[in-house]
py3Dmol code that shows the C-alpha trace and the ligand (Angstrom):
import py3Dmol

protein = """\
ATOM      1  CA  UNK A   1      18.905   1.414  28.562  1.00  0.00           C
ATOM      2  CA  UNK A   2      16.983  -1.309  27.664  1.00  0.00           C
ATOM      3  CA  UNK A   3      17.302  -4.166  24.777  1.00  0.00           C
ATOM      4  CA  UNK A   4      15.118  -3.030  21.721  1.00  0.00           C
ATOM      5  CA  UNK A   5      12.220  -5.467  21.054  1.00  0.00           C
ATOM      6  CA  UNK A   6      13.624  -6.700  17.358  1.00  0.00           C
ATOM      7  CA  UNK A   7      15.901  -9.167  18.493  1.00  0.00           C
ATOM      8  CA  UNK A   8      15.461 -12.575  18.169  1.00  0.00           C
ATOM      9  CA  UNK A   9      16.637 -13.375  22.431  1.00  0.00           C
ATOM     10  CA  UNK A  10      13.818 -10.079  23.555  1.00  0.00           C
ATOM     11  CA  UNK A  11      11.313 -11.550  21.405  1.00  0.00           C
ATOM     12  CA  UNK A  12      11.310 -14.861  22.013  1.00  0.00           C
ATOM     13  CA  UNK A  13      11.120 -13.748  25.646  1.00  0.00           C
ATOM     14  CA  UNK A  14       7.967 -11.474  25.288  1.00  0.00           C
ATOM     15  CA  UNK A  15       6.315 -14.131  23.092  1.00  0.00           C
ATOM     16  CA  UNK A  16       7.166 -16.976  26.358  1.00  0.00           C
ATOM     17  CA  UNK A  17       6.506 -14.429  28.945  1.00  0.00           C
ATOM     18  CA  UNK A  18       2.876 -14.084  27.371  1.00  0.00           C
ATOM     19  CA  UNK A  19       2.072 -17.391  25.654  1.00  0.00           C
ATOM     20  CA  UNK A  20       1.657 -15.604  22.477  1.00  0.00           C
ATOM     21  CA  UNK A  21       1.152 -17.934  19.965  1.00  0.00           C
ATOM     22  CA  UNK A  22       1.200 -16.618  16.044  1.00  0.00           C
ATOM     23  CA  UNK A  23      -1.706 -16.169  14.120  1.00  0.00           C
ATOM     24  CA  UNK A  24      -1.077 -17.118   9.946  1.00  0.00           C
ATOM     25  CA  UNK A  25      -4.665 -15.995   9.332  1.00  0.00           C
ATOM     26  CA  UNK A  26      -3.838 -12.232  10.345  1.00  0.00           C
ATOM     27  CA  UNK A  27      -0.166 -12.351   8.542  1.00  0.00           C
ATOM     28  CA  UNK A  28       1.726 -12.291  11.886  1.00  0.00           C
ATOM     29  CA  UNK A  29       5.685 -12.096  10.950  1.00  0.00           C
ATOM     30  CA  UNK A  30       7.379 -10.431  13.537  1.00  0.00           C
ATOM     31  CA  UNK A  31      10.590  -8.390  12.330  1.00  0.00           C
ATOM     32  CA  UNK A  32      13.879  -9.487  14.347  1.00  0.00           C
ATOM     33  CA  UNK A  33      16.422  -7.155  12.880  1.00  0.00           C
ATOM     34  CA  UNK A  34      17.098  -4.120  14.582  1.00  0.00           C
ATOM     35  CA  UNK A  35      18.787  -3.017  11.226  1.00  0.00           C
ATOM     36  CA  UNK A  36      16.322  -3.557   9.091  1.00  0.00           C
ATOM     37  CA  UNK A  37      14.192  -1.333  11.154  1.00  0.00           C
ATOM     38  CA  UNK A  38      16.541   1.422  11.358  1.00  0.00           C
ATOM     39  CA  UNK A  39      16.511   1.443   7.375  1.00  0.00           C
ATOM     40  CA  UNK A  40      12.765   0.864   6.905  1.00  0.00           C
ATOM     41  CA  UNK A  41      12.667   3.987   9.623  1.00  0.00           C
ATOM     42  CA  UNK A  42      15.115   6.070   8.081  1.00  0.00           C
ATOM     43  CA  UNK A  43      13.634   5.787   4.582  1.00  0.00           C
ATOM     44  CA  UNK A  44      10.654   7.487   5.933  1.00  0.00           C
ATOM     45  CA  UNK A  45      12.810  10.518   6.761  1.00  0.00           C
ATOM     46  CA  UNK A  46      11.273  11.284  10.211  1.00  0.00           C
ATOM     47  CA  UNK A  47      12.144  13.849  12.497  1.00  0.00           C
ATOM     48  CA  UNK A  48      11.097  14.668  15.743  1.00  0.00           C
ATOM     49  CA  UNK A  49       8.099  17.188  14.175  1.00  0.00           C
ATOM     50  CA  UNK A  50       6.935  14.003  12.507  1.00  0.00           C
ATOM     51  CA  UNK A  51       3.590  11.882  13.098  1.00  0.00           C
ATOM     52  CA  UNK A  52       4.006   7.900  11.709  1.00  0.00           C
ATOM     53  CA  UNK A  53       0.656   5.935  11.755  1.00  0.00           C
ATOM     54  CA  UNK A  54       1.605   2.142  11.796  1.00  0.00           C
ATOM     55  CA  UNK A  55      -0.555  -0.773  10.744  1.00  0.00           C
ATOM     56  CA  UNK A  56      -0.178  -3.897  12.874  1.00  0.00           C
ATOM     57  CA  UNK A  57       2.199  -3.006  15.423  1.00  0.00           C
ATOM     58  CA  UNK A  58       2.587  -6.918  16.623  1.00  0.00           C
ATOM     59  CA  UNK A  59       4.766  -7.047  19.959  1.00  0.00           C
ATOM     60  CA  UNK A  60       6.210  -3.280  19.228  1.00  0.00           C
ATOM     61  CA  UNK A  61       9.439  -3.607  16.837  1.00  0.00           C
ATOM     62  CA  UNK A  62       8.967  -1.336  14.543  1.00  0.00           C
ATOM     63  CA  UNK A  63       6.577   1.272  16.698  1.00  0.00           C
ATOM     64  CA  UNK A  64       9.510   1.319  18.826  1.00  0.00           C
ATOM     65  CA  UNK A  65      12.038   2.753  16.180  1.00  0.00           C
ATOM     66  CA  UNK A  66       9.128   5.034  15.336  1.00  0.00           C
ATOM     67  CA  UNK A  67       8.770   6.453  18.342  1.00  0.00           C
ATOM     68  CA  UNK A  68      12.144   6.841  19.147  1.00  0.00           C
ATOM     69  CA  UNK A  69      12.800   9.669  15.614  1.00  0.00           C
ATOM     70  CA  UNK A  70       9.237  11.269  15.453  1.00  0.00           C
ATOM     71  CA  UNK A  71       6.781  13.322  17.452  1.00  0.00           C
ATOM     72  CA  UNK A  72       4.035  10.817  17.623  1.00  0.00           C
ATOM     73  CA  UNK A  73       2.932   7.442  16.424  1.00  0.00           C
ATOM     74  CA  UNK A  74      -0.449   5.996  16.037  1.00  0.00           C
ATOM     75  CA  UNK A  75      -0.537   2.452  15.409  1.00  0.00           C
ATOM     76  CA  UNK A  76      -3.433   0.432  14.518  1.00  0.00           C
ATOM     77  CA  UNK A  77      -3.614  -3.522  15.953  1.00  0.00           C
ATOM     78  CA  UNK A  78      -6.616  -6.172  15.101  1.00  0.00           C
ATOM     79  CA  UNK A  79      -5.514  -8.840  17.585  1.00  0.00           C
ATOM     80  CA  UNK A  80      -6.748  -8.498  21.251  1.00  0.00           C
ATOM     81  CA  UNK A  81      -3.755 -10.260  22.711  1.00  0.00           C
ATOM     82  CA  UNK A  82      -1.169  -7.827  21.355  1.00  0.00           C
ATOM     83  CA  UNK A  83      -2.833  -5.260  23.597  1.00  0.00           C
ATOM     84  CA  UNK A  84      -1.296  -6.104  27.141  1.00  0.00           C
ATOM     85  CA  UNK A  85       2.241  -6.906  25.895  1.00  0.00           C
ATOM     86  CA  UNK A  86       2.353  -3.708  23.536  1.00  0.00           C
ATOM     87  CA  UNK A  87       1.563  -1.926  26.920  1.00  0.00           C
ATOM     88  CA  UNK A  88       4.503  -3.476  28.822  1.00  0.00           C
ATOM     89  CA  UNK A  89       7.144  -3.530  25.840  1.00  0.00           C
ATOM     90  CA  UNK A  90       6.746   0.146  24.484  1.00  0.00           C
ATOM     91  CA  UNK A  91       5.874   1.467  28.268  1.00  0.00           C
ATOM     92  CA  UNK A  92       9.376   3.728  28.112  1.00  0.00           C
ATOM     93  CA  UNK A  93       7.505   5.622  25.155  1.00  0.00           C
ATOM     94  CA  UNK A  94       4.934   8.316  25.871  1.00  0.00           C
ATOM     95  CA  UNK A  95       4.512   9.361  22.398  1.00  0.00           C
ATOM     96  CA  UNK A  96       2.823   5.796  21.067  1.00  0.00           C
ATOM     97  CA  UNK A  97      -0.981   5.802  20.515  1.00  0.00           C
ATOM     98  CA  UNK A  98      -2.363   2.146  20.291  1.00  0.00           C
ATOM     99  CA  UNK A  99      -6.089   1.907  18.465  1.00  0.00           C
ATOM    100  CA  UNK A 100      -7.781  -1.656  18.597  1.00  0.00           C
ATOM    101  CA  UNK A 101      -9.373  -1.808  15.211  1.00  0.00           C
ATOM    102  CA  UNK A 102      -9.130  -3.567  12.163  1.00  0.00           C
ATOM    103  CA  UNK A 103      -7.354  -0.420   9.880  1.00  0.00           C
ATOM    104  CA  UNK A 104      -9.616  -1.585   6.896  1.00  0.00           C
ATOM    105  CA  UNK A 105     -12.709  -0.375   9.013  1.00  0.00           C
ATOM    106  CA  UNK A 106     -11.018   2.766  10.891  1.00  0.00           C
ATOM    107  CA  UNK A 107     -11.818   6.102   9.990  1.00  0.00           C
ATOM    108  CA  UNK A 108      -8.026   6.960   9.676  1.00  0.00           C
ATOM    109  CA  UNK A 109      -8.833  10.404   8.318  1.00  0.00           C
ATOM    110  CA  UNK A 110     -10.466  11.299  11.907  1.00  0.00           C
ATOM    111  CA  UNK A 111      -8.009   9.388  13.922  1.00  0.00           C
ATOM    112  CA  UNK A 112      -5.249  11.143  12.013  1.00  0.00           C
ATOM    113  CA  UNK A 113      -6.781  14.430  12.181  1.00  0.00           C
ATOM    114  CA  UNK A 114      -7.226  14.147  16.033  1.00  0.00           C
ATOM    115  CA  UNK A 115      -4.341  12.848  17.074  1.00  0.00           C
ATOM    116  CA  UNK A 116      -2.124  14.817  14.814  1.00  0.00           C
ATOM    117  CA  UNK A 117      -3.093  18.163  15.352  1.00  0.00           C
ATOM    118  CA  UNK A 118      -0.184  20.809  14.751  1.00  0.00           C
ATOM    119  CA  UNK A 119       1.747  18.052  13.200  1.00  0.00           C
ATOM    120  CA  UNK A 120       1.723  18.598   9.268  1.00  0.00           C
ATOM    121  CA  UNK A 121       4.317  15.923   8.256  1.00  0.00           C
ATOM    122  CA  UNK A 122       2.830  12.755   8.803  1.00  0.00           C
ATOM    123  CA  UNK A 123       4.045   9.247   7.098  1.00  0.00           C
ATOM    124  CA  UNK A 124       2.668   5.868   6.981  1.00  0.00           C
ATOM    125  CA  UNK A 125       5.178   3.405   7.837  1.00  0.00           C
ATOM    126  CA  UNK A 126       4.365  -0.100   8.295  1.00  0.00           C
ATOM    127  CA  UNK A 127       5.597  -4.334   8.047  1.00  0.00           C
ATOM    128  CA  UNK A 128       1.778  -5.353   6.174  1.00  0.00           C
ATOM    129  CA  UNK A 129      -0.231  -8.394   7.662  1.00  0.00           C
ATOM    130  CA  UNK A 130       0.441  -9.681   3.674  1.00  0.00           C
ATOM    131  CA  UNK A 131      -2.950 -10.932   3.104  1.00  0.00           C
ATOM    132  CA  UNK A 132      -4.490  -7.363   2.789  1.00  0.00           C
ATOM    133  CA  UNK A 133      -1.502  -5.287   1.687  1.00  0.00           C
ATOM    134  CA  UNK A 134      -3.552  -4.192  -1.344  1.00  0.00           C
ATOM    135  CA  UNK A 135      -7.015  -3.106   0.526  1.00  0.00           C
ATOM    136  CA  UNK A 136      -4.931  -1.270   2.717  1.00  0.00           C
ATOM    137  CA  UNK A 137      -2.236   0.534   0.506  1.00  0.00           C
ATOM    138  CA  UNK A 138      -5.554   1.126  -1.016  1.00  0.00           C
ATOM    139  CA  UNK A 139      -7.292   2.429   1.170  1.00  0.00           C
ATOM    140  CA  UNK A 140      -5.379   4.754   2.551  1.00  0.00           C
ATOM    141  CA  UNK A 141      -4.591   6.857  -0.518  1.00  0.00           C
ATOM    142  CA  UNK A 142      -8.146   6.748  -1.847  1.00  0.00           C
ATOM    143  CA  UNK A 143      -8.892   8.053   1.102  1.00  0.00           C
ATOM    144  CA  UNK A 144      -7.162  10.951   0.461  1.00  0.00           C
ATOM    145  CA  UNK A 145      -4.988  11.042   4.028  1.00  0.00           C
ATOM    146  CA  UNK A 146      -2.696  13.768   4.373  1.00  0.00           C
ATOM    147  CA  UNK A 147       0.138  12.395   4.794  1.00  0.00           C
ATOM    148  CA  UNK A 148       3.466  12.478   2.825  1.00  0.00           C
ATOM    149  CA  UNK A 149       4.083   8.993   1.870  1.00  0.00           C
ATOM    150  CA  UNK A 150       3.974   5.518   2.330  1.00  0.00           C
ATOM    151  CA  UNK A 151       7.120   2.972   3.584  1.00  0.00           C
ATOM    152  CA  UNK A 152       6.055  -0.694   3.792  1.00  0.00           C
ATOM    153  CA  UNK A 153       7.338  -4.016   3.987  1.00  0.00           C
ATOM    154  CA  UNK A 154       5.222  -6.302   1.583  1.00  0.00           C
ATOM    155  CA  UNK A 155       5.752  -9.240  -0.382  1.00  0.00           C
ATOM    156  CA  UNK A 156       8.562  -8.671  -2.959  1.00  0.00           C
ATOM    157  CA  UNK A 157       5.663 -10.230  -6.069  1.00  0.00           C
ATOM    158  CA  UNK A 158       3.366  -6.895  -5.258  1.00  0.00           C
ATOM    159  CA  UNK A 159       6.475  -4.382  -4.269  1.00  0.00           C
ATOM    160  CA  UNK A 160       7.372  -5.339  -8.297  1.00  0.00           C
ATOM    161  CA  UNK A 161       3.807  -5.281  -9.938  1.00  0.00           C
ATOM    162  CA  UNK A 162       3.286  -1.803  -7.997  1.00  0.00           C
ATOM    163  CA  UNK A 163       6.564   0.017  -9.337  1.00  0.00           C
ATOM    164  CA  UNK A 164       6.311  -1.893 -12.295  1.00  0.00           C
ATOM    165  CA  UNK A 165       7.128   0.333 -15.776  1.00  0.00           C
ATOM    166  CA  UNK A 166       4.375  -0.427 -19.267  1.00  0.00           C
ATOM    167  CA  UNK A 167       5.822  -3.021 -21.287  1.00  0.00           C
ATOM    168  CA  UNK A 168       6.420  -5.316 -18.732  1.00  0.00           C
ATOM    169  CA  UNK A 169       4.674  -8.348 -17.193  1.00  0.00           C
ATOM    170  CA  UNK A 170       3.734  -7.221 -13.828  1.00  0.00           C
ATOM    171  CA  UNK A 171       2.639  -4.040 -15.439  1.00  0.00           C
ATOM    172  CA  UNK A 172      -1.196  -3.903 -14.533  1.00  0.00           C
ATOM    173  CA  UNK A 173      -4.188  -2.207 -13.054  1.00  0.00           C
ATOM    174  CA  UNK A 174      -2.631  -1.998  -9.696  1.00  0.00           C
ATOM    175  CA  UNK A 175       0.446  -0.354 -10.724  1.00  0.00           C
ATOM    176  CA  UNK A 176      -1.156   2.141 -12.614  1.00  0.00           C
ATOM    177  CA  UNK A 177      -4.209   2.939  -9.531  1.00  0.00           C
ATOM    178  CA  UNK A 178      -0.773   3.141  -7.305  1.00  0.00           C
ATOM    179  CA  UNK A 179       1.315   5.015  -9.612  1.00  0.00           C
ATOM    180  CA  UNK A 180      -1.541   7.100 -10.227  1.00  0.00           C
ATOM    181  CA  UNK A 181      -1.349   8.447  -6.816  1.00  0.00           C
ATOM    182  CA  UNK A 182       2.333   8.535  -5.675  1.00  0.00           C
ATOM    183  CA  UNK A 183       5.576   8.058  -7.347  1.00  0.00           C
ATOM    184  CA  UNK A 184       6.341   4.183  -6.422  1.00  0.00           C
ATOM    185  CA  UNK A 185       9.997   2.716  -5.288  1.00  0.00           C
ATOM    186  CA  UNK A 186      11.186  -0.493  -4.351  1.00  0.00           C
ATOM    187  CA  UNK A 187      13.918   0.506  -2.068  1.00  0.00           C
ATOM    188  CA  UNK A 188      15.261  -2.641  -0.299  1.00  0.00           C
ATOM    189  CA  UNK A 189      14.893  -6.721  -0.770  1.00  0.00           C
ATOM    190  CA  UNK A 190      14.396  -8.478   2.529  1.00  0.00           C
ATOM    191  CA  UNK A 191      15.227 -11.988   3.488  1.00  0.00           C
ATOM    192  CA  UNK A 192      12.998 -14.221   5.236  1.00  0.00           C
ATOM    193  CA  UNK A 193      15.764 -14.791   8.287  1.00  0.00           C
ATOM    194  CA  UNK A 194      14.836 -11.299   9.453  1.00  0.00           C
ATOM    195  CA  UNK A 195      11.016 -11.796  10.463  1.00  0.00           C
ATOM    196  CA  UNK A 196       9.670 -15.053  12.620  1.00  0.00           C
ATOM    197  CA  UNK A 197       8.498 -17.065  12.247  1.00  0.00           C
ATOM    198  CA  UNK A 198       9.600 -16.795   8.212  1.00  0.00           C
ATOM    199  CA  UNK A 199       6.795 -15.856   5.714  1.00  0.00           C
ATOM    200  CA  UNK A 200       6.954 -18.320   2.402  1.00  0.00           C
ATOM    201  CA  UNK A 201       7.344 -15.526   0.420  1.00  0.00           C
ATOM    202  CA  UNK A 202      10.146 -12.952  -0.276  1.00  0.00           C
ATOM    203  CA  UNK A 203       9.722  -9.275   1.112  1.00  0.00           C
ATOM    204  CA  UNK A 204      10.453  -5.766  -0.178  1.00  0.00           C
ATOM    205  CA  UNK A 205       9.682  -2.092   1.169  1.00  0.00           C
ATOM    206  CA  UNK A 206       8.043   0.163  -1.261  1.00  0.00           C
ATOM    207  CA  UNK A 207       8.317   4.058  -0.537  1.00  0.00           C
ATOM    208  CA  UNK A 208       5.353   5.255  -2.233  1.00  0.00           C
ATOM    209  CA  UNK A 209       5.589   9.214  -2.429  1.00  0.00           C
ATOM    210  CA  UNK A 210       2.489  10.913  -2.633  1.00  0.00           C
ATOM    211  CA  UNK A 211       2.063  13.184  -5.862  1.00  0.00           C
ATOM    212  CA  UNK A 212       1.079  16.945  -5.153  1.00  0.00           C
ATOM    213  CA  UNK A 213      -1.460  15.977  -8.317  1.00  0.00           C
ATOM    214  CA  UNK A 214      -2.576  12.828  -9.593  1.00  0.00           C
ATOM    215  CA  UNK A 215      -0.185  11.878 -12.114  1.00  0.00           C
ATOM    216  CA  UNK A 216      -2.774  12.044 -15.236  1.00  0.00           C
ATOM    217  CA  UNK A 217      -5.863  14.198 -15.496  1.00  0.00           C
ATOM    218  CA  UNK A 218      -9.361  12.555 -16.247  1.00  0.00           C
ATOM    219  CA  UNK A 219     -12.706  12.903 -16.618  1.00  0.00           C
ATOM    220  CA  UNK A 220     -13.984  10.603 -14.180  1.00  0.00           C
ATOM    221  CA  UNK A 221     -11.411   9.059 -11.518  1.00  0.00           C
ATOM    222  CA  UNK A 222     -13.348   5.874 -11.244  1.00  0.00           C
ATOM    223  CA  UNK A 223     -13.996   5.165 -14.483  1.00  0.00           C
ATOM    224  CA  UNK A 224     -10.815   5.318 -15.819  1.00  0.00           C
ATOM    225  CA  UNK A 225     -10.036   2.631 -13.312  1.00  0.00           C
ATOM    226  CA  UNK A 226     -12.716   0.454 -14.570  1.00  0.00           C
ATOM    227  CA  UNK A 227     -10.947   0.813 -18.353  1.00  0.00           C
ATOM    228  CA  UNK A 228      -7.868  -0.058 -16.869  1.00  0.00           C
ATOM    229  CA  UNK A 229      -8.960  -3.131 -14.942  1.00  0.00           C
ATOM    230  CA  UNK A 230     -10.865  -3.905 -17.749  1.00  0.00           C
ATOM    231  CA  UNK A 231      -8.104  -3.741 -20.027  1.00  0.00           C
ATOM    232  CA  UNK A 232      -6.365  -6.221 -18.383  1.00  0.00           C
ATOM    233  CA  UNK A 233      -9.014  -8.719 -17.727  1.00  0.00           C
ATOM    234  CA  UNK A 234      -7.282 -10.905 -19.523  1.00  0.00           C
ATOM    235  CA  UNK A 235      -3.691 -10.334 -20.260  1.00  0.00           C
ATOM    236  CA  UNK A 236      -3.094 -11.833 -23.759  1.00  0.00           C
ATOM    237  CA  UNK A 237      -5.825 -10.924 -24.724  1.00  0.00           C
ATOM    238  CA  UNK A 238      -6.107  -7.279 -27.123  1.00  0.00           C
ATOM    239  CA  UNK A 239      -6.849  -4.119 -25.527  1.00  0.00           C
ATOM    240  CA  UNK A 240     -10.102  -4.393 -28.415  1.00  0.00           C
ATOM    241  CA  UNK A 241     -11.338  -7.713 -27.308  1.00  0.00           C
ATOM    242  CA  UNK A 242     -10.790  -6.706 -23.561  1.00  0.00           C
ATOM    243  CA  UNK A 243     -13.008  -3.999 -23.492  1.00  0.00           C
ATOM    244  CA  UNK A 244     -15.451  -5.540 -25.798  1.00  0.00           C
ATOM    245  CA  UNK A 245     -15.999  -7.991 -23.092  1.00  0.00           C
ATOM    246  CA  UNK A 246     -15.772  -5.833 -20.214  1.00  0.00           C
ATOM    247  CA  UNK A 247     -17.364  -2.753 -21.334  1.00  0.00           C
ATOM    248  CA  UNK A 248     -21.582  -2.681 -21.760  1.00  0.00           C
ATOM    249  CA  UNK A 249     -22.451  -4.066 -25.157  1.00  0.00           C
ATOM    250  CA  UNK A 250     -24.971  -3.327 -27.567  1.00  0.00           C
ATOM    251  CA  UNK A 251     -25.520  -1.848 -31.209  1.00  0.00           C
ATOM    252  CA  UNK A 252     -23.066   0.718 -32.279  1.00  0.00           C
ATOM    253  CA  UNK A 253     -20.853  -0.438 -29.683  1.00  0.00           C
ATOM    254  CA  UNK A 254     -18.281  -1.512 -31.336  1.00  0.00           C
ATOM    255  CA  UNK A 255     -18.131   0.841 -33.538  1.00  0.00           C
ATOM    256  CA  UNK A 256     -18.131   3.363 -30.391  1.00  0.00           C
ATOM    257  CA  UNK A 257     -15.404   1.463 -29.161  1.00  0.00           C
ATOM    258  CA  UNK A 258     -12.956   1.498 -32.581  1.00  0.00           C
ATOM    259  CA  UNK A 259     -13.859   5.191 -32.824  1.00  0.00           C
ATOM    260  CA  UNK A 260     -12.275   6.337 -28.954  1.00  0.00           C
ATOM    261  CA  UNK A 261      -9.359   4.124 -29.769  1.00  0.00           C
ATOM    262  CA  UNK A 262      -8.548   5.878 -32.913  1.00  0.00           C
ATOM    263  CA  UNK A 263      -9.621   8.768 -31.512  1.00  0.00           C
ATOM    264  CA  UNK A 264      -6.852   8.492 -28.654  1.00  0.00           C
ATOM    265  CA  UNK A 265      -4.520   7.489 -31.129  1.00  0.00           C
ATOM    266  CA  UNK A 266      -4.007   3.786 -30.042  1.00  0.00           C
ATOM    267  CA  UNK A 267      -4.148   0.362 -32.031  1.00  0.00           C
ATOM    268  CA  UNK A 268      -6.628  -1.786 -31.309  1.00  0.00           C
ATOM    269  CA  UNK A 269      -4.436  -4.817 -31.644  1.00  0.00           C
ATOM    270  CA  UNK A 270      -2.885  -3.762 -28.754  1.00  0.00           C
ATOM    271  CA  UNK A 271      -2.659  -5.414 -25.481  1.00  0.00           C
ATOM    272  CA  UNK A 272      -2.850  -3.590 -22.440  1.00  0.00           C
ATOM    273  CA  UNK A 273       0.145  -3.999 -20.625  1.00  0.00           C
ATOM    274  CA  UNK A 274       1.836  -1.743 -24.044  1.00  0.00           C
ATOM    275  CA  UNK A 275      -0.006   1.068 -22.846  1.00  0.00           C
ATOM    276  CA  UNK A 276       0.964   3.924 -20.739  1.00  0.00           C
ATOM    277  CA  UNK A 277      -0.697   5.567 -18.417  1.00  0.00           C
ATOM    278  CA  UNK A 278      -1.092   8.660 -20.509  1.00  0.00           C
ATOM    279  CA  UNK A 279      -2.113   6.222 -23.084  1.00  0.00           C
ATOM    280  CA  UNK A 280      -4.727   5.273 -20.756  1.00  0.00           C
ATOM    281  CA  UNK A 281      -5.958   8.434 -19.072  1.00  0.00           C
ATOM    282  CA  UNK A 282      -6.427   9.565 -22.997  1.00  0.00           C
ATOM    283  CA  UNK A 283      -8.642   6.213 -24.086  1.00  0.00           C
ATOM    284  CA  UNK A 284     -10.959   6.658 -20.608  1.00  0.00           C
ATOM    285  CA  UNK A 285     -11.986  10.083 -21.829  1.00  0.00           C
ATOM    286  CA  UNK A 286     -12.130   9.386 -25.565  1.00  0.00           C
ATOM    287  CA  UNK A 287     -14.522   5.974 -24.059  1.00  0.00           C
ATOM    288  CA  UNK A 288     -16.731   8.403 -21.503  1.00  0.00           C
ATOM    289  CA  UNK A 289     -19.275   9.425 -23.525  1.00  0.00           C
ATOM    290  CA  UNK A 290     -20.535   6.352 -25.130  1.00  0.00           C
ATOM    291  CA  UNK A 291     -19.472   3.893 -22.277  1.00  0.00           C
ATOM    292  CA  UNK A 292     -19.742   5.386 -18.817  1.00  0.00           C
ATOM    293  CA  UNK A 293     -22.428   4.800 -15.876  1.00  0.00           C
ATOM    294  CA  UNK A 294     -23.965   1.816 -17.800  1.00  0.00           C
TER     295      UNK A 294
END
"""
ligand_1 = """\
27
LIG
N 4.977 -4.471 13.093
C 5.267 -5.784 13.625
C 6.662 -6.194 13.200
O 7.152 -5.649 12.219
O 7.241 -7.064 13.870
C 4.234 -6.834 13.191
C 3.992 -6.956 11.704
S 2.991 -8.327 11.245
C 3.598 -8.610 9.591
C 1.376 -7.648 10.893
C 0.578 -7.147 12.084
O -0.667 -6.605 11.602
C 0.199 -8.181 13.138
O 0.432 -7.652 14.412
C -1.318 -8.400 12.925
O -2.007 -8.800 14.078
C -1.751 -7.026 12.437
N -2.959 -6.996 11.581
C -3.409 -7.953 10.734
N -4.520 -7.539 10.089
C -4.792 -6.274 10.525
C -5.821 -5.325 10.243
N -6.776 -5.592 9.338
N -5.816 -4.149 10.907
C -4.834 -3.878 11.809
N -3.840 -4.731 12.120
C -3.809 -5.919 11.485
"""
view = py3Dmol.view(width=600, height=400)
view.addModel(protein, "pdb")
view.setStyle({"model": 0}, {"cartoon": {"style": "trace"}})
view.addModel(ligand_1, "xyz")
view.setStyle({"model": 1}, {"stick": {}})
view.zoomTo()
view.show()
């Protein structure tokens, strides 16, 4: 048997062996925790009928455990370098697919659909390069992938302002477009001893578990995100003079706008983060008619 890769001795070795030097700009924090992986791995609830599609697969840690409890894994790496030493440290697997691609430009619907054929429970399970963890979380369930969920390591700021509950302060726009989708669980806090080098930040993993139905119904998907970014344009400000400065102006206007608020049954004096996403879903329809495609 050989040593797994998430040790600090094995990958210090494969990072000597190769001259790899780290690259900040593409968010490279290696995991060294065998444990860690194990958990992030088991909270995906893989089995060996399972596909995982990873997102930066760095020197191998994680696609390792991955490929290890599921049928296949196809993992998606932006650096060149990582290429010939993911070929050498995860040559005992036959069931790991690498793609060279930067994910934010991959047609992950395709690749998924091609290389999981006769698989139908498919997860996402990933440690993010944490300068893009919100394009890509984004992405992927805009998107519209089919897979069952999401498991990611991110930083620990994001994991609480995407499971964040209305009423709060890291209540916003993202946690309702995320919440929106899937339900949304911060299921373990990560120290920085466990990746290297350290990131300056704390970590998290989210499991993000995809709805069978969005969690609200609305008119139009994308402008109800536009009320709810607009909404919180600027956080103390009221959900009134938000929208007044967000949303197209013009005569009747405002009176438009005091009309859908009453009409949806919410104060104008309000400030967004009160709001629920109900709350929310109801005020985008109620705004449609007199506010949309302007
Ligand atoms: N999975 C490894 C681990 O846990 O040790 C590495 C995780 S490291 C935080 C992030 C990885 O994502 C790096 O390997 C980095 O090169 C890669 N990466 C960064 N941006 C990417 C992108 N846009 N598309 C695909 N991979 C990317």
């Amino acid at each position: 048997m050989h040593k797994d890769i998430a040790t600090p001795i094995r990958t210090k070795a494969i990072l000597e062996k190769y001259g790899f030097s780290f690259k900040k700009s593409l968010g490279q924090n290696f995991l060294i925790d065998t444990n860690i992986l194990r958990n992030i791995v088991d909270y995906a609830g893989l089995s060996k009928e399972s596909g995982a599609i990873e997102i930066g697969p760095g020197i191998g840690a994680l696609t390792e455990q991955l490929a290890k409890v599921s049928k296949k894994v196809v993992s998606f790496e932006i650096d060149q370098r990582l290429l010939p030493i993911l070929e050498d440290t995860l040559s005992p697997y036959d069931n790991v697919k690498i793609i060279h691609q930067d994910v934010l430009k991959a047609n992950v619907n395709e690749v998924a659909a091609e290389e999981f054929e006769g698989i139908s429970d498919v997860m996402v399970v990933a440690n993010l390069p944490y300068y893009v963890t919100t394009p890509i979380i984004m992405k992927l369930l805009e998107e519209g992938l089919p897979i069952r969920g999401i498991v990611v390591m991110l930083q620990k700021e994001v994991a609480d302002r995407i499971s964040a509950k209305p009423g709060t302060k890291e209540y916003g726009s993202l946690s309702i477009a995320i919440q929106y989708y899937t339900e949304a669980e911060t299921v373990m806090i990560v120290p920085k001893t466990v990746f290297m080098p350290q990131p300056n930040v704390d970590s998290a993993v989210i499991r993000l578990t995809k709805r069978e139905k969005p969690l609200v119904e609305v008119k139009d998907e994308a402008f109800f995100f536009t009320v709810t970014r607009a909404s919180f344009a600027q956080r103390r400000k009221t959900i009134q003079n938000n929208l007044t400065s967000q949303l197209p102006k013009g005569k009747e206007k405002k009176e438009a706008l005091l009309a859908a608020l009453n009409r949806a049954g919410i104060d104008p004096g309000r400030r967004g983060e009160t709001l629920s996403i109900e709350e929310f879903s109801r005020l985008s329809d109620e705004l449609y008619a007199d506010f949309h495609g302007e």
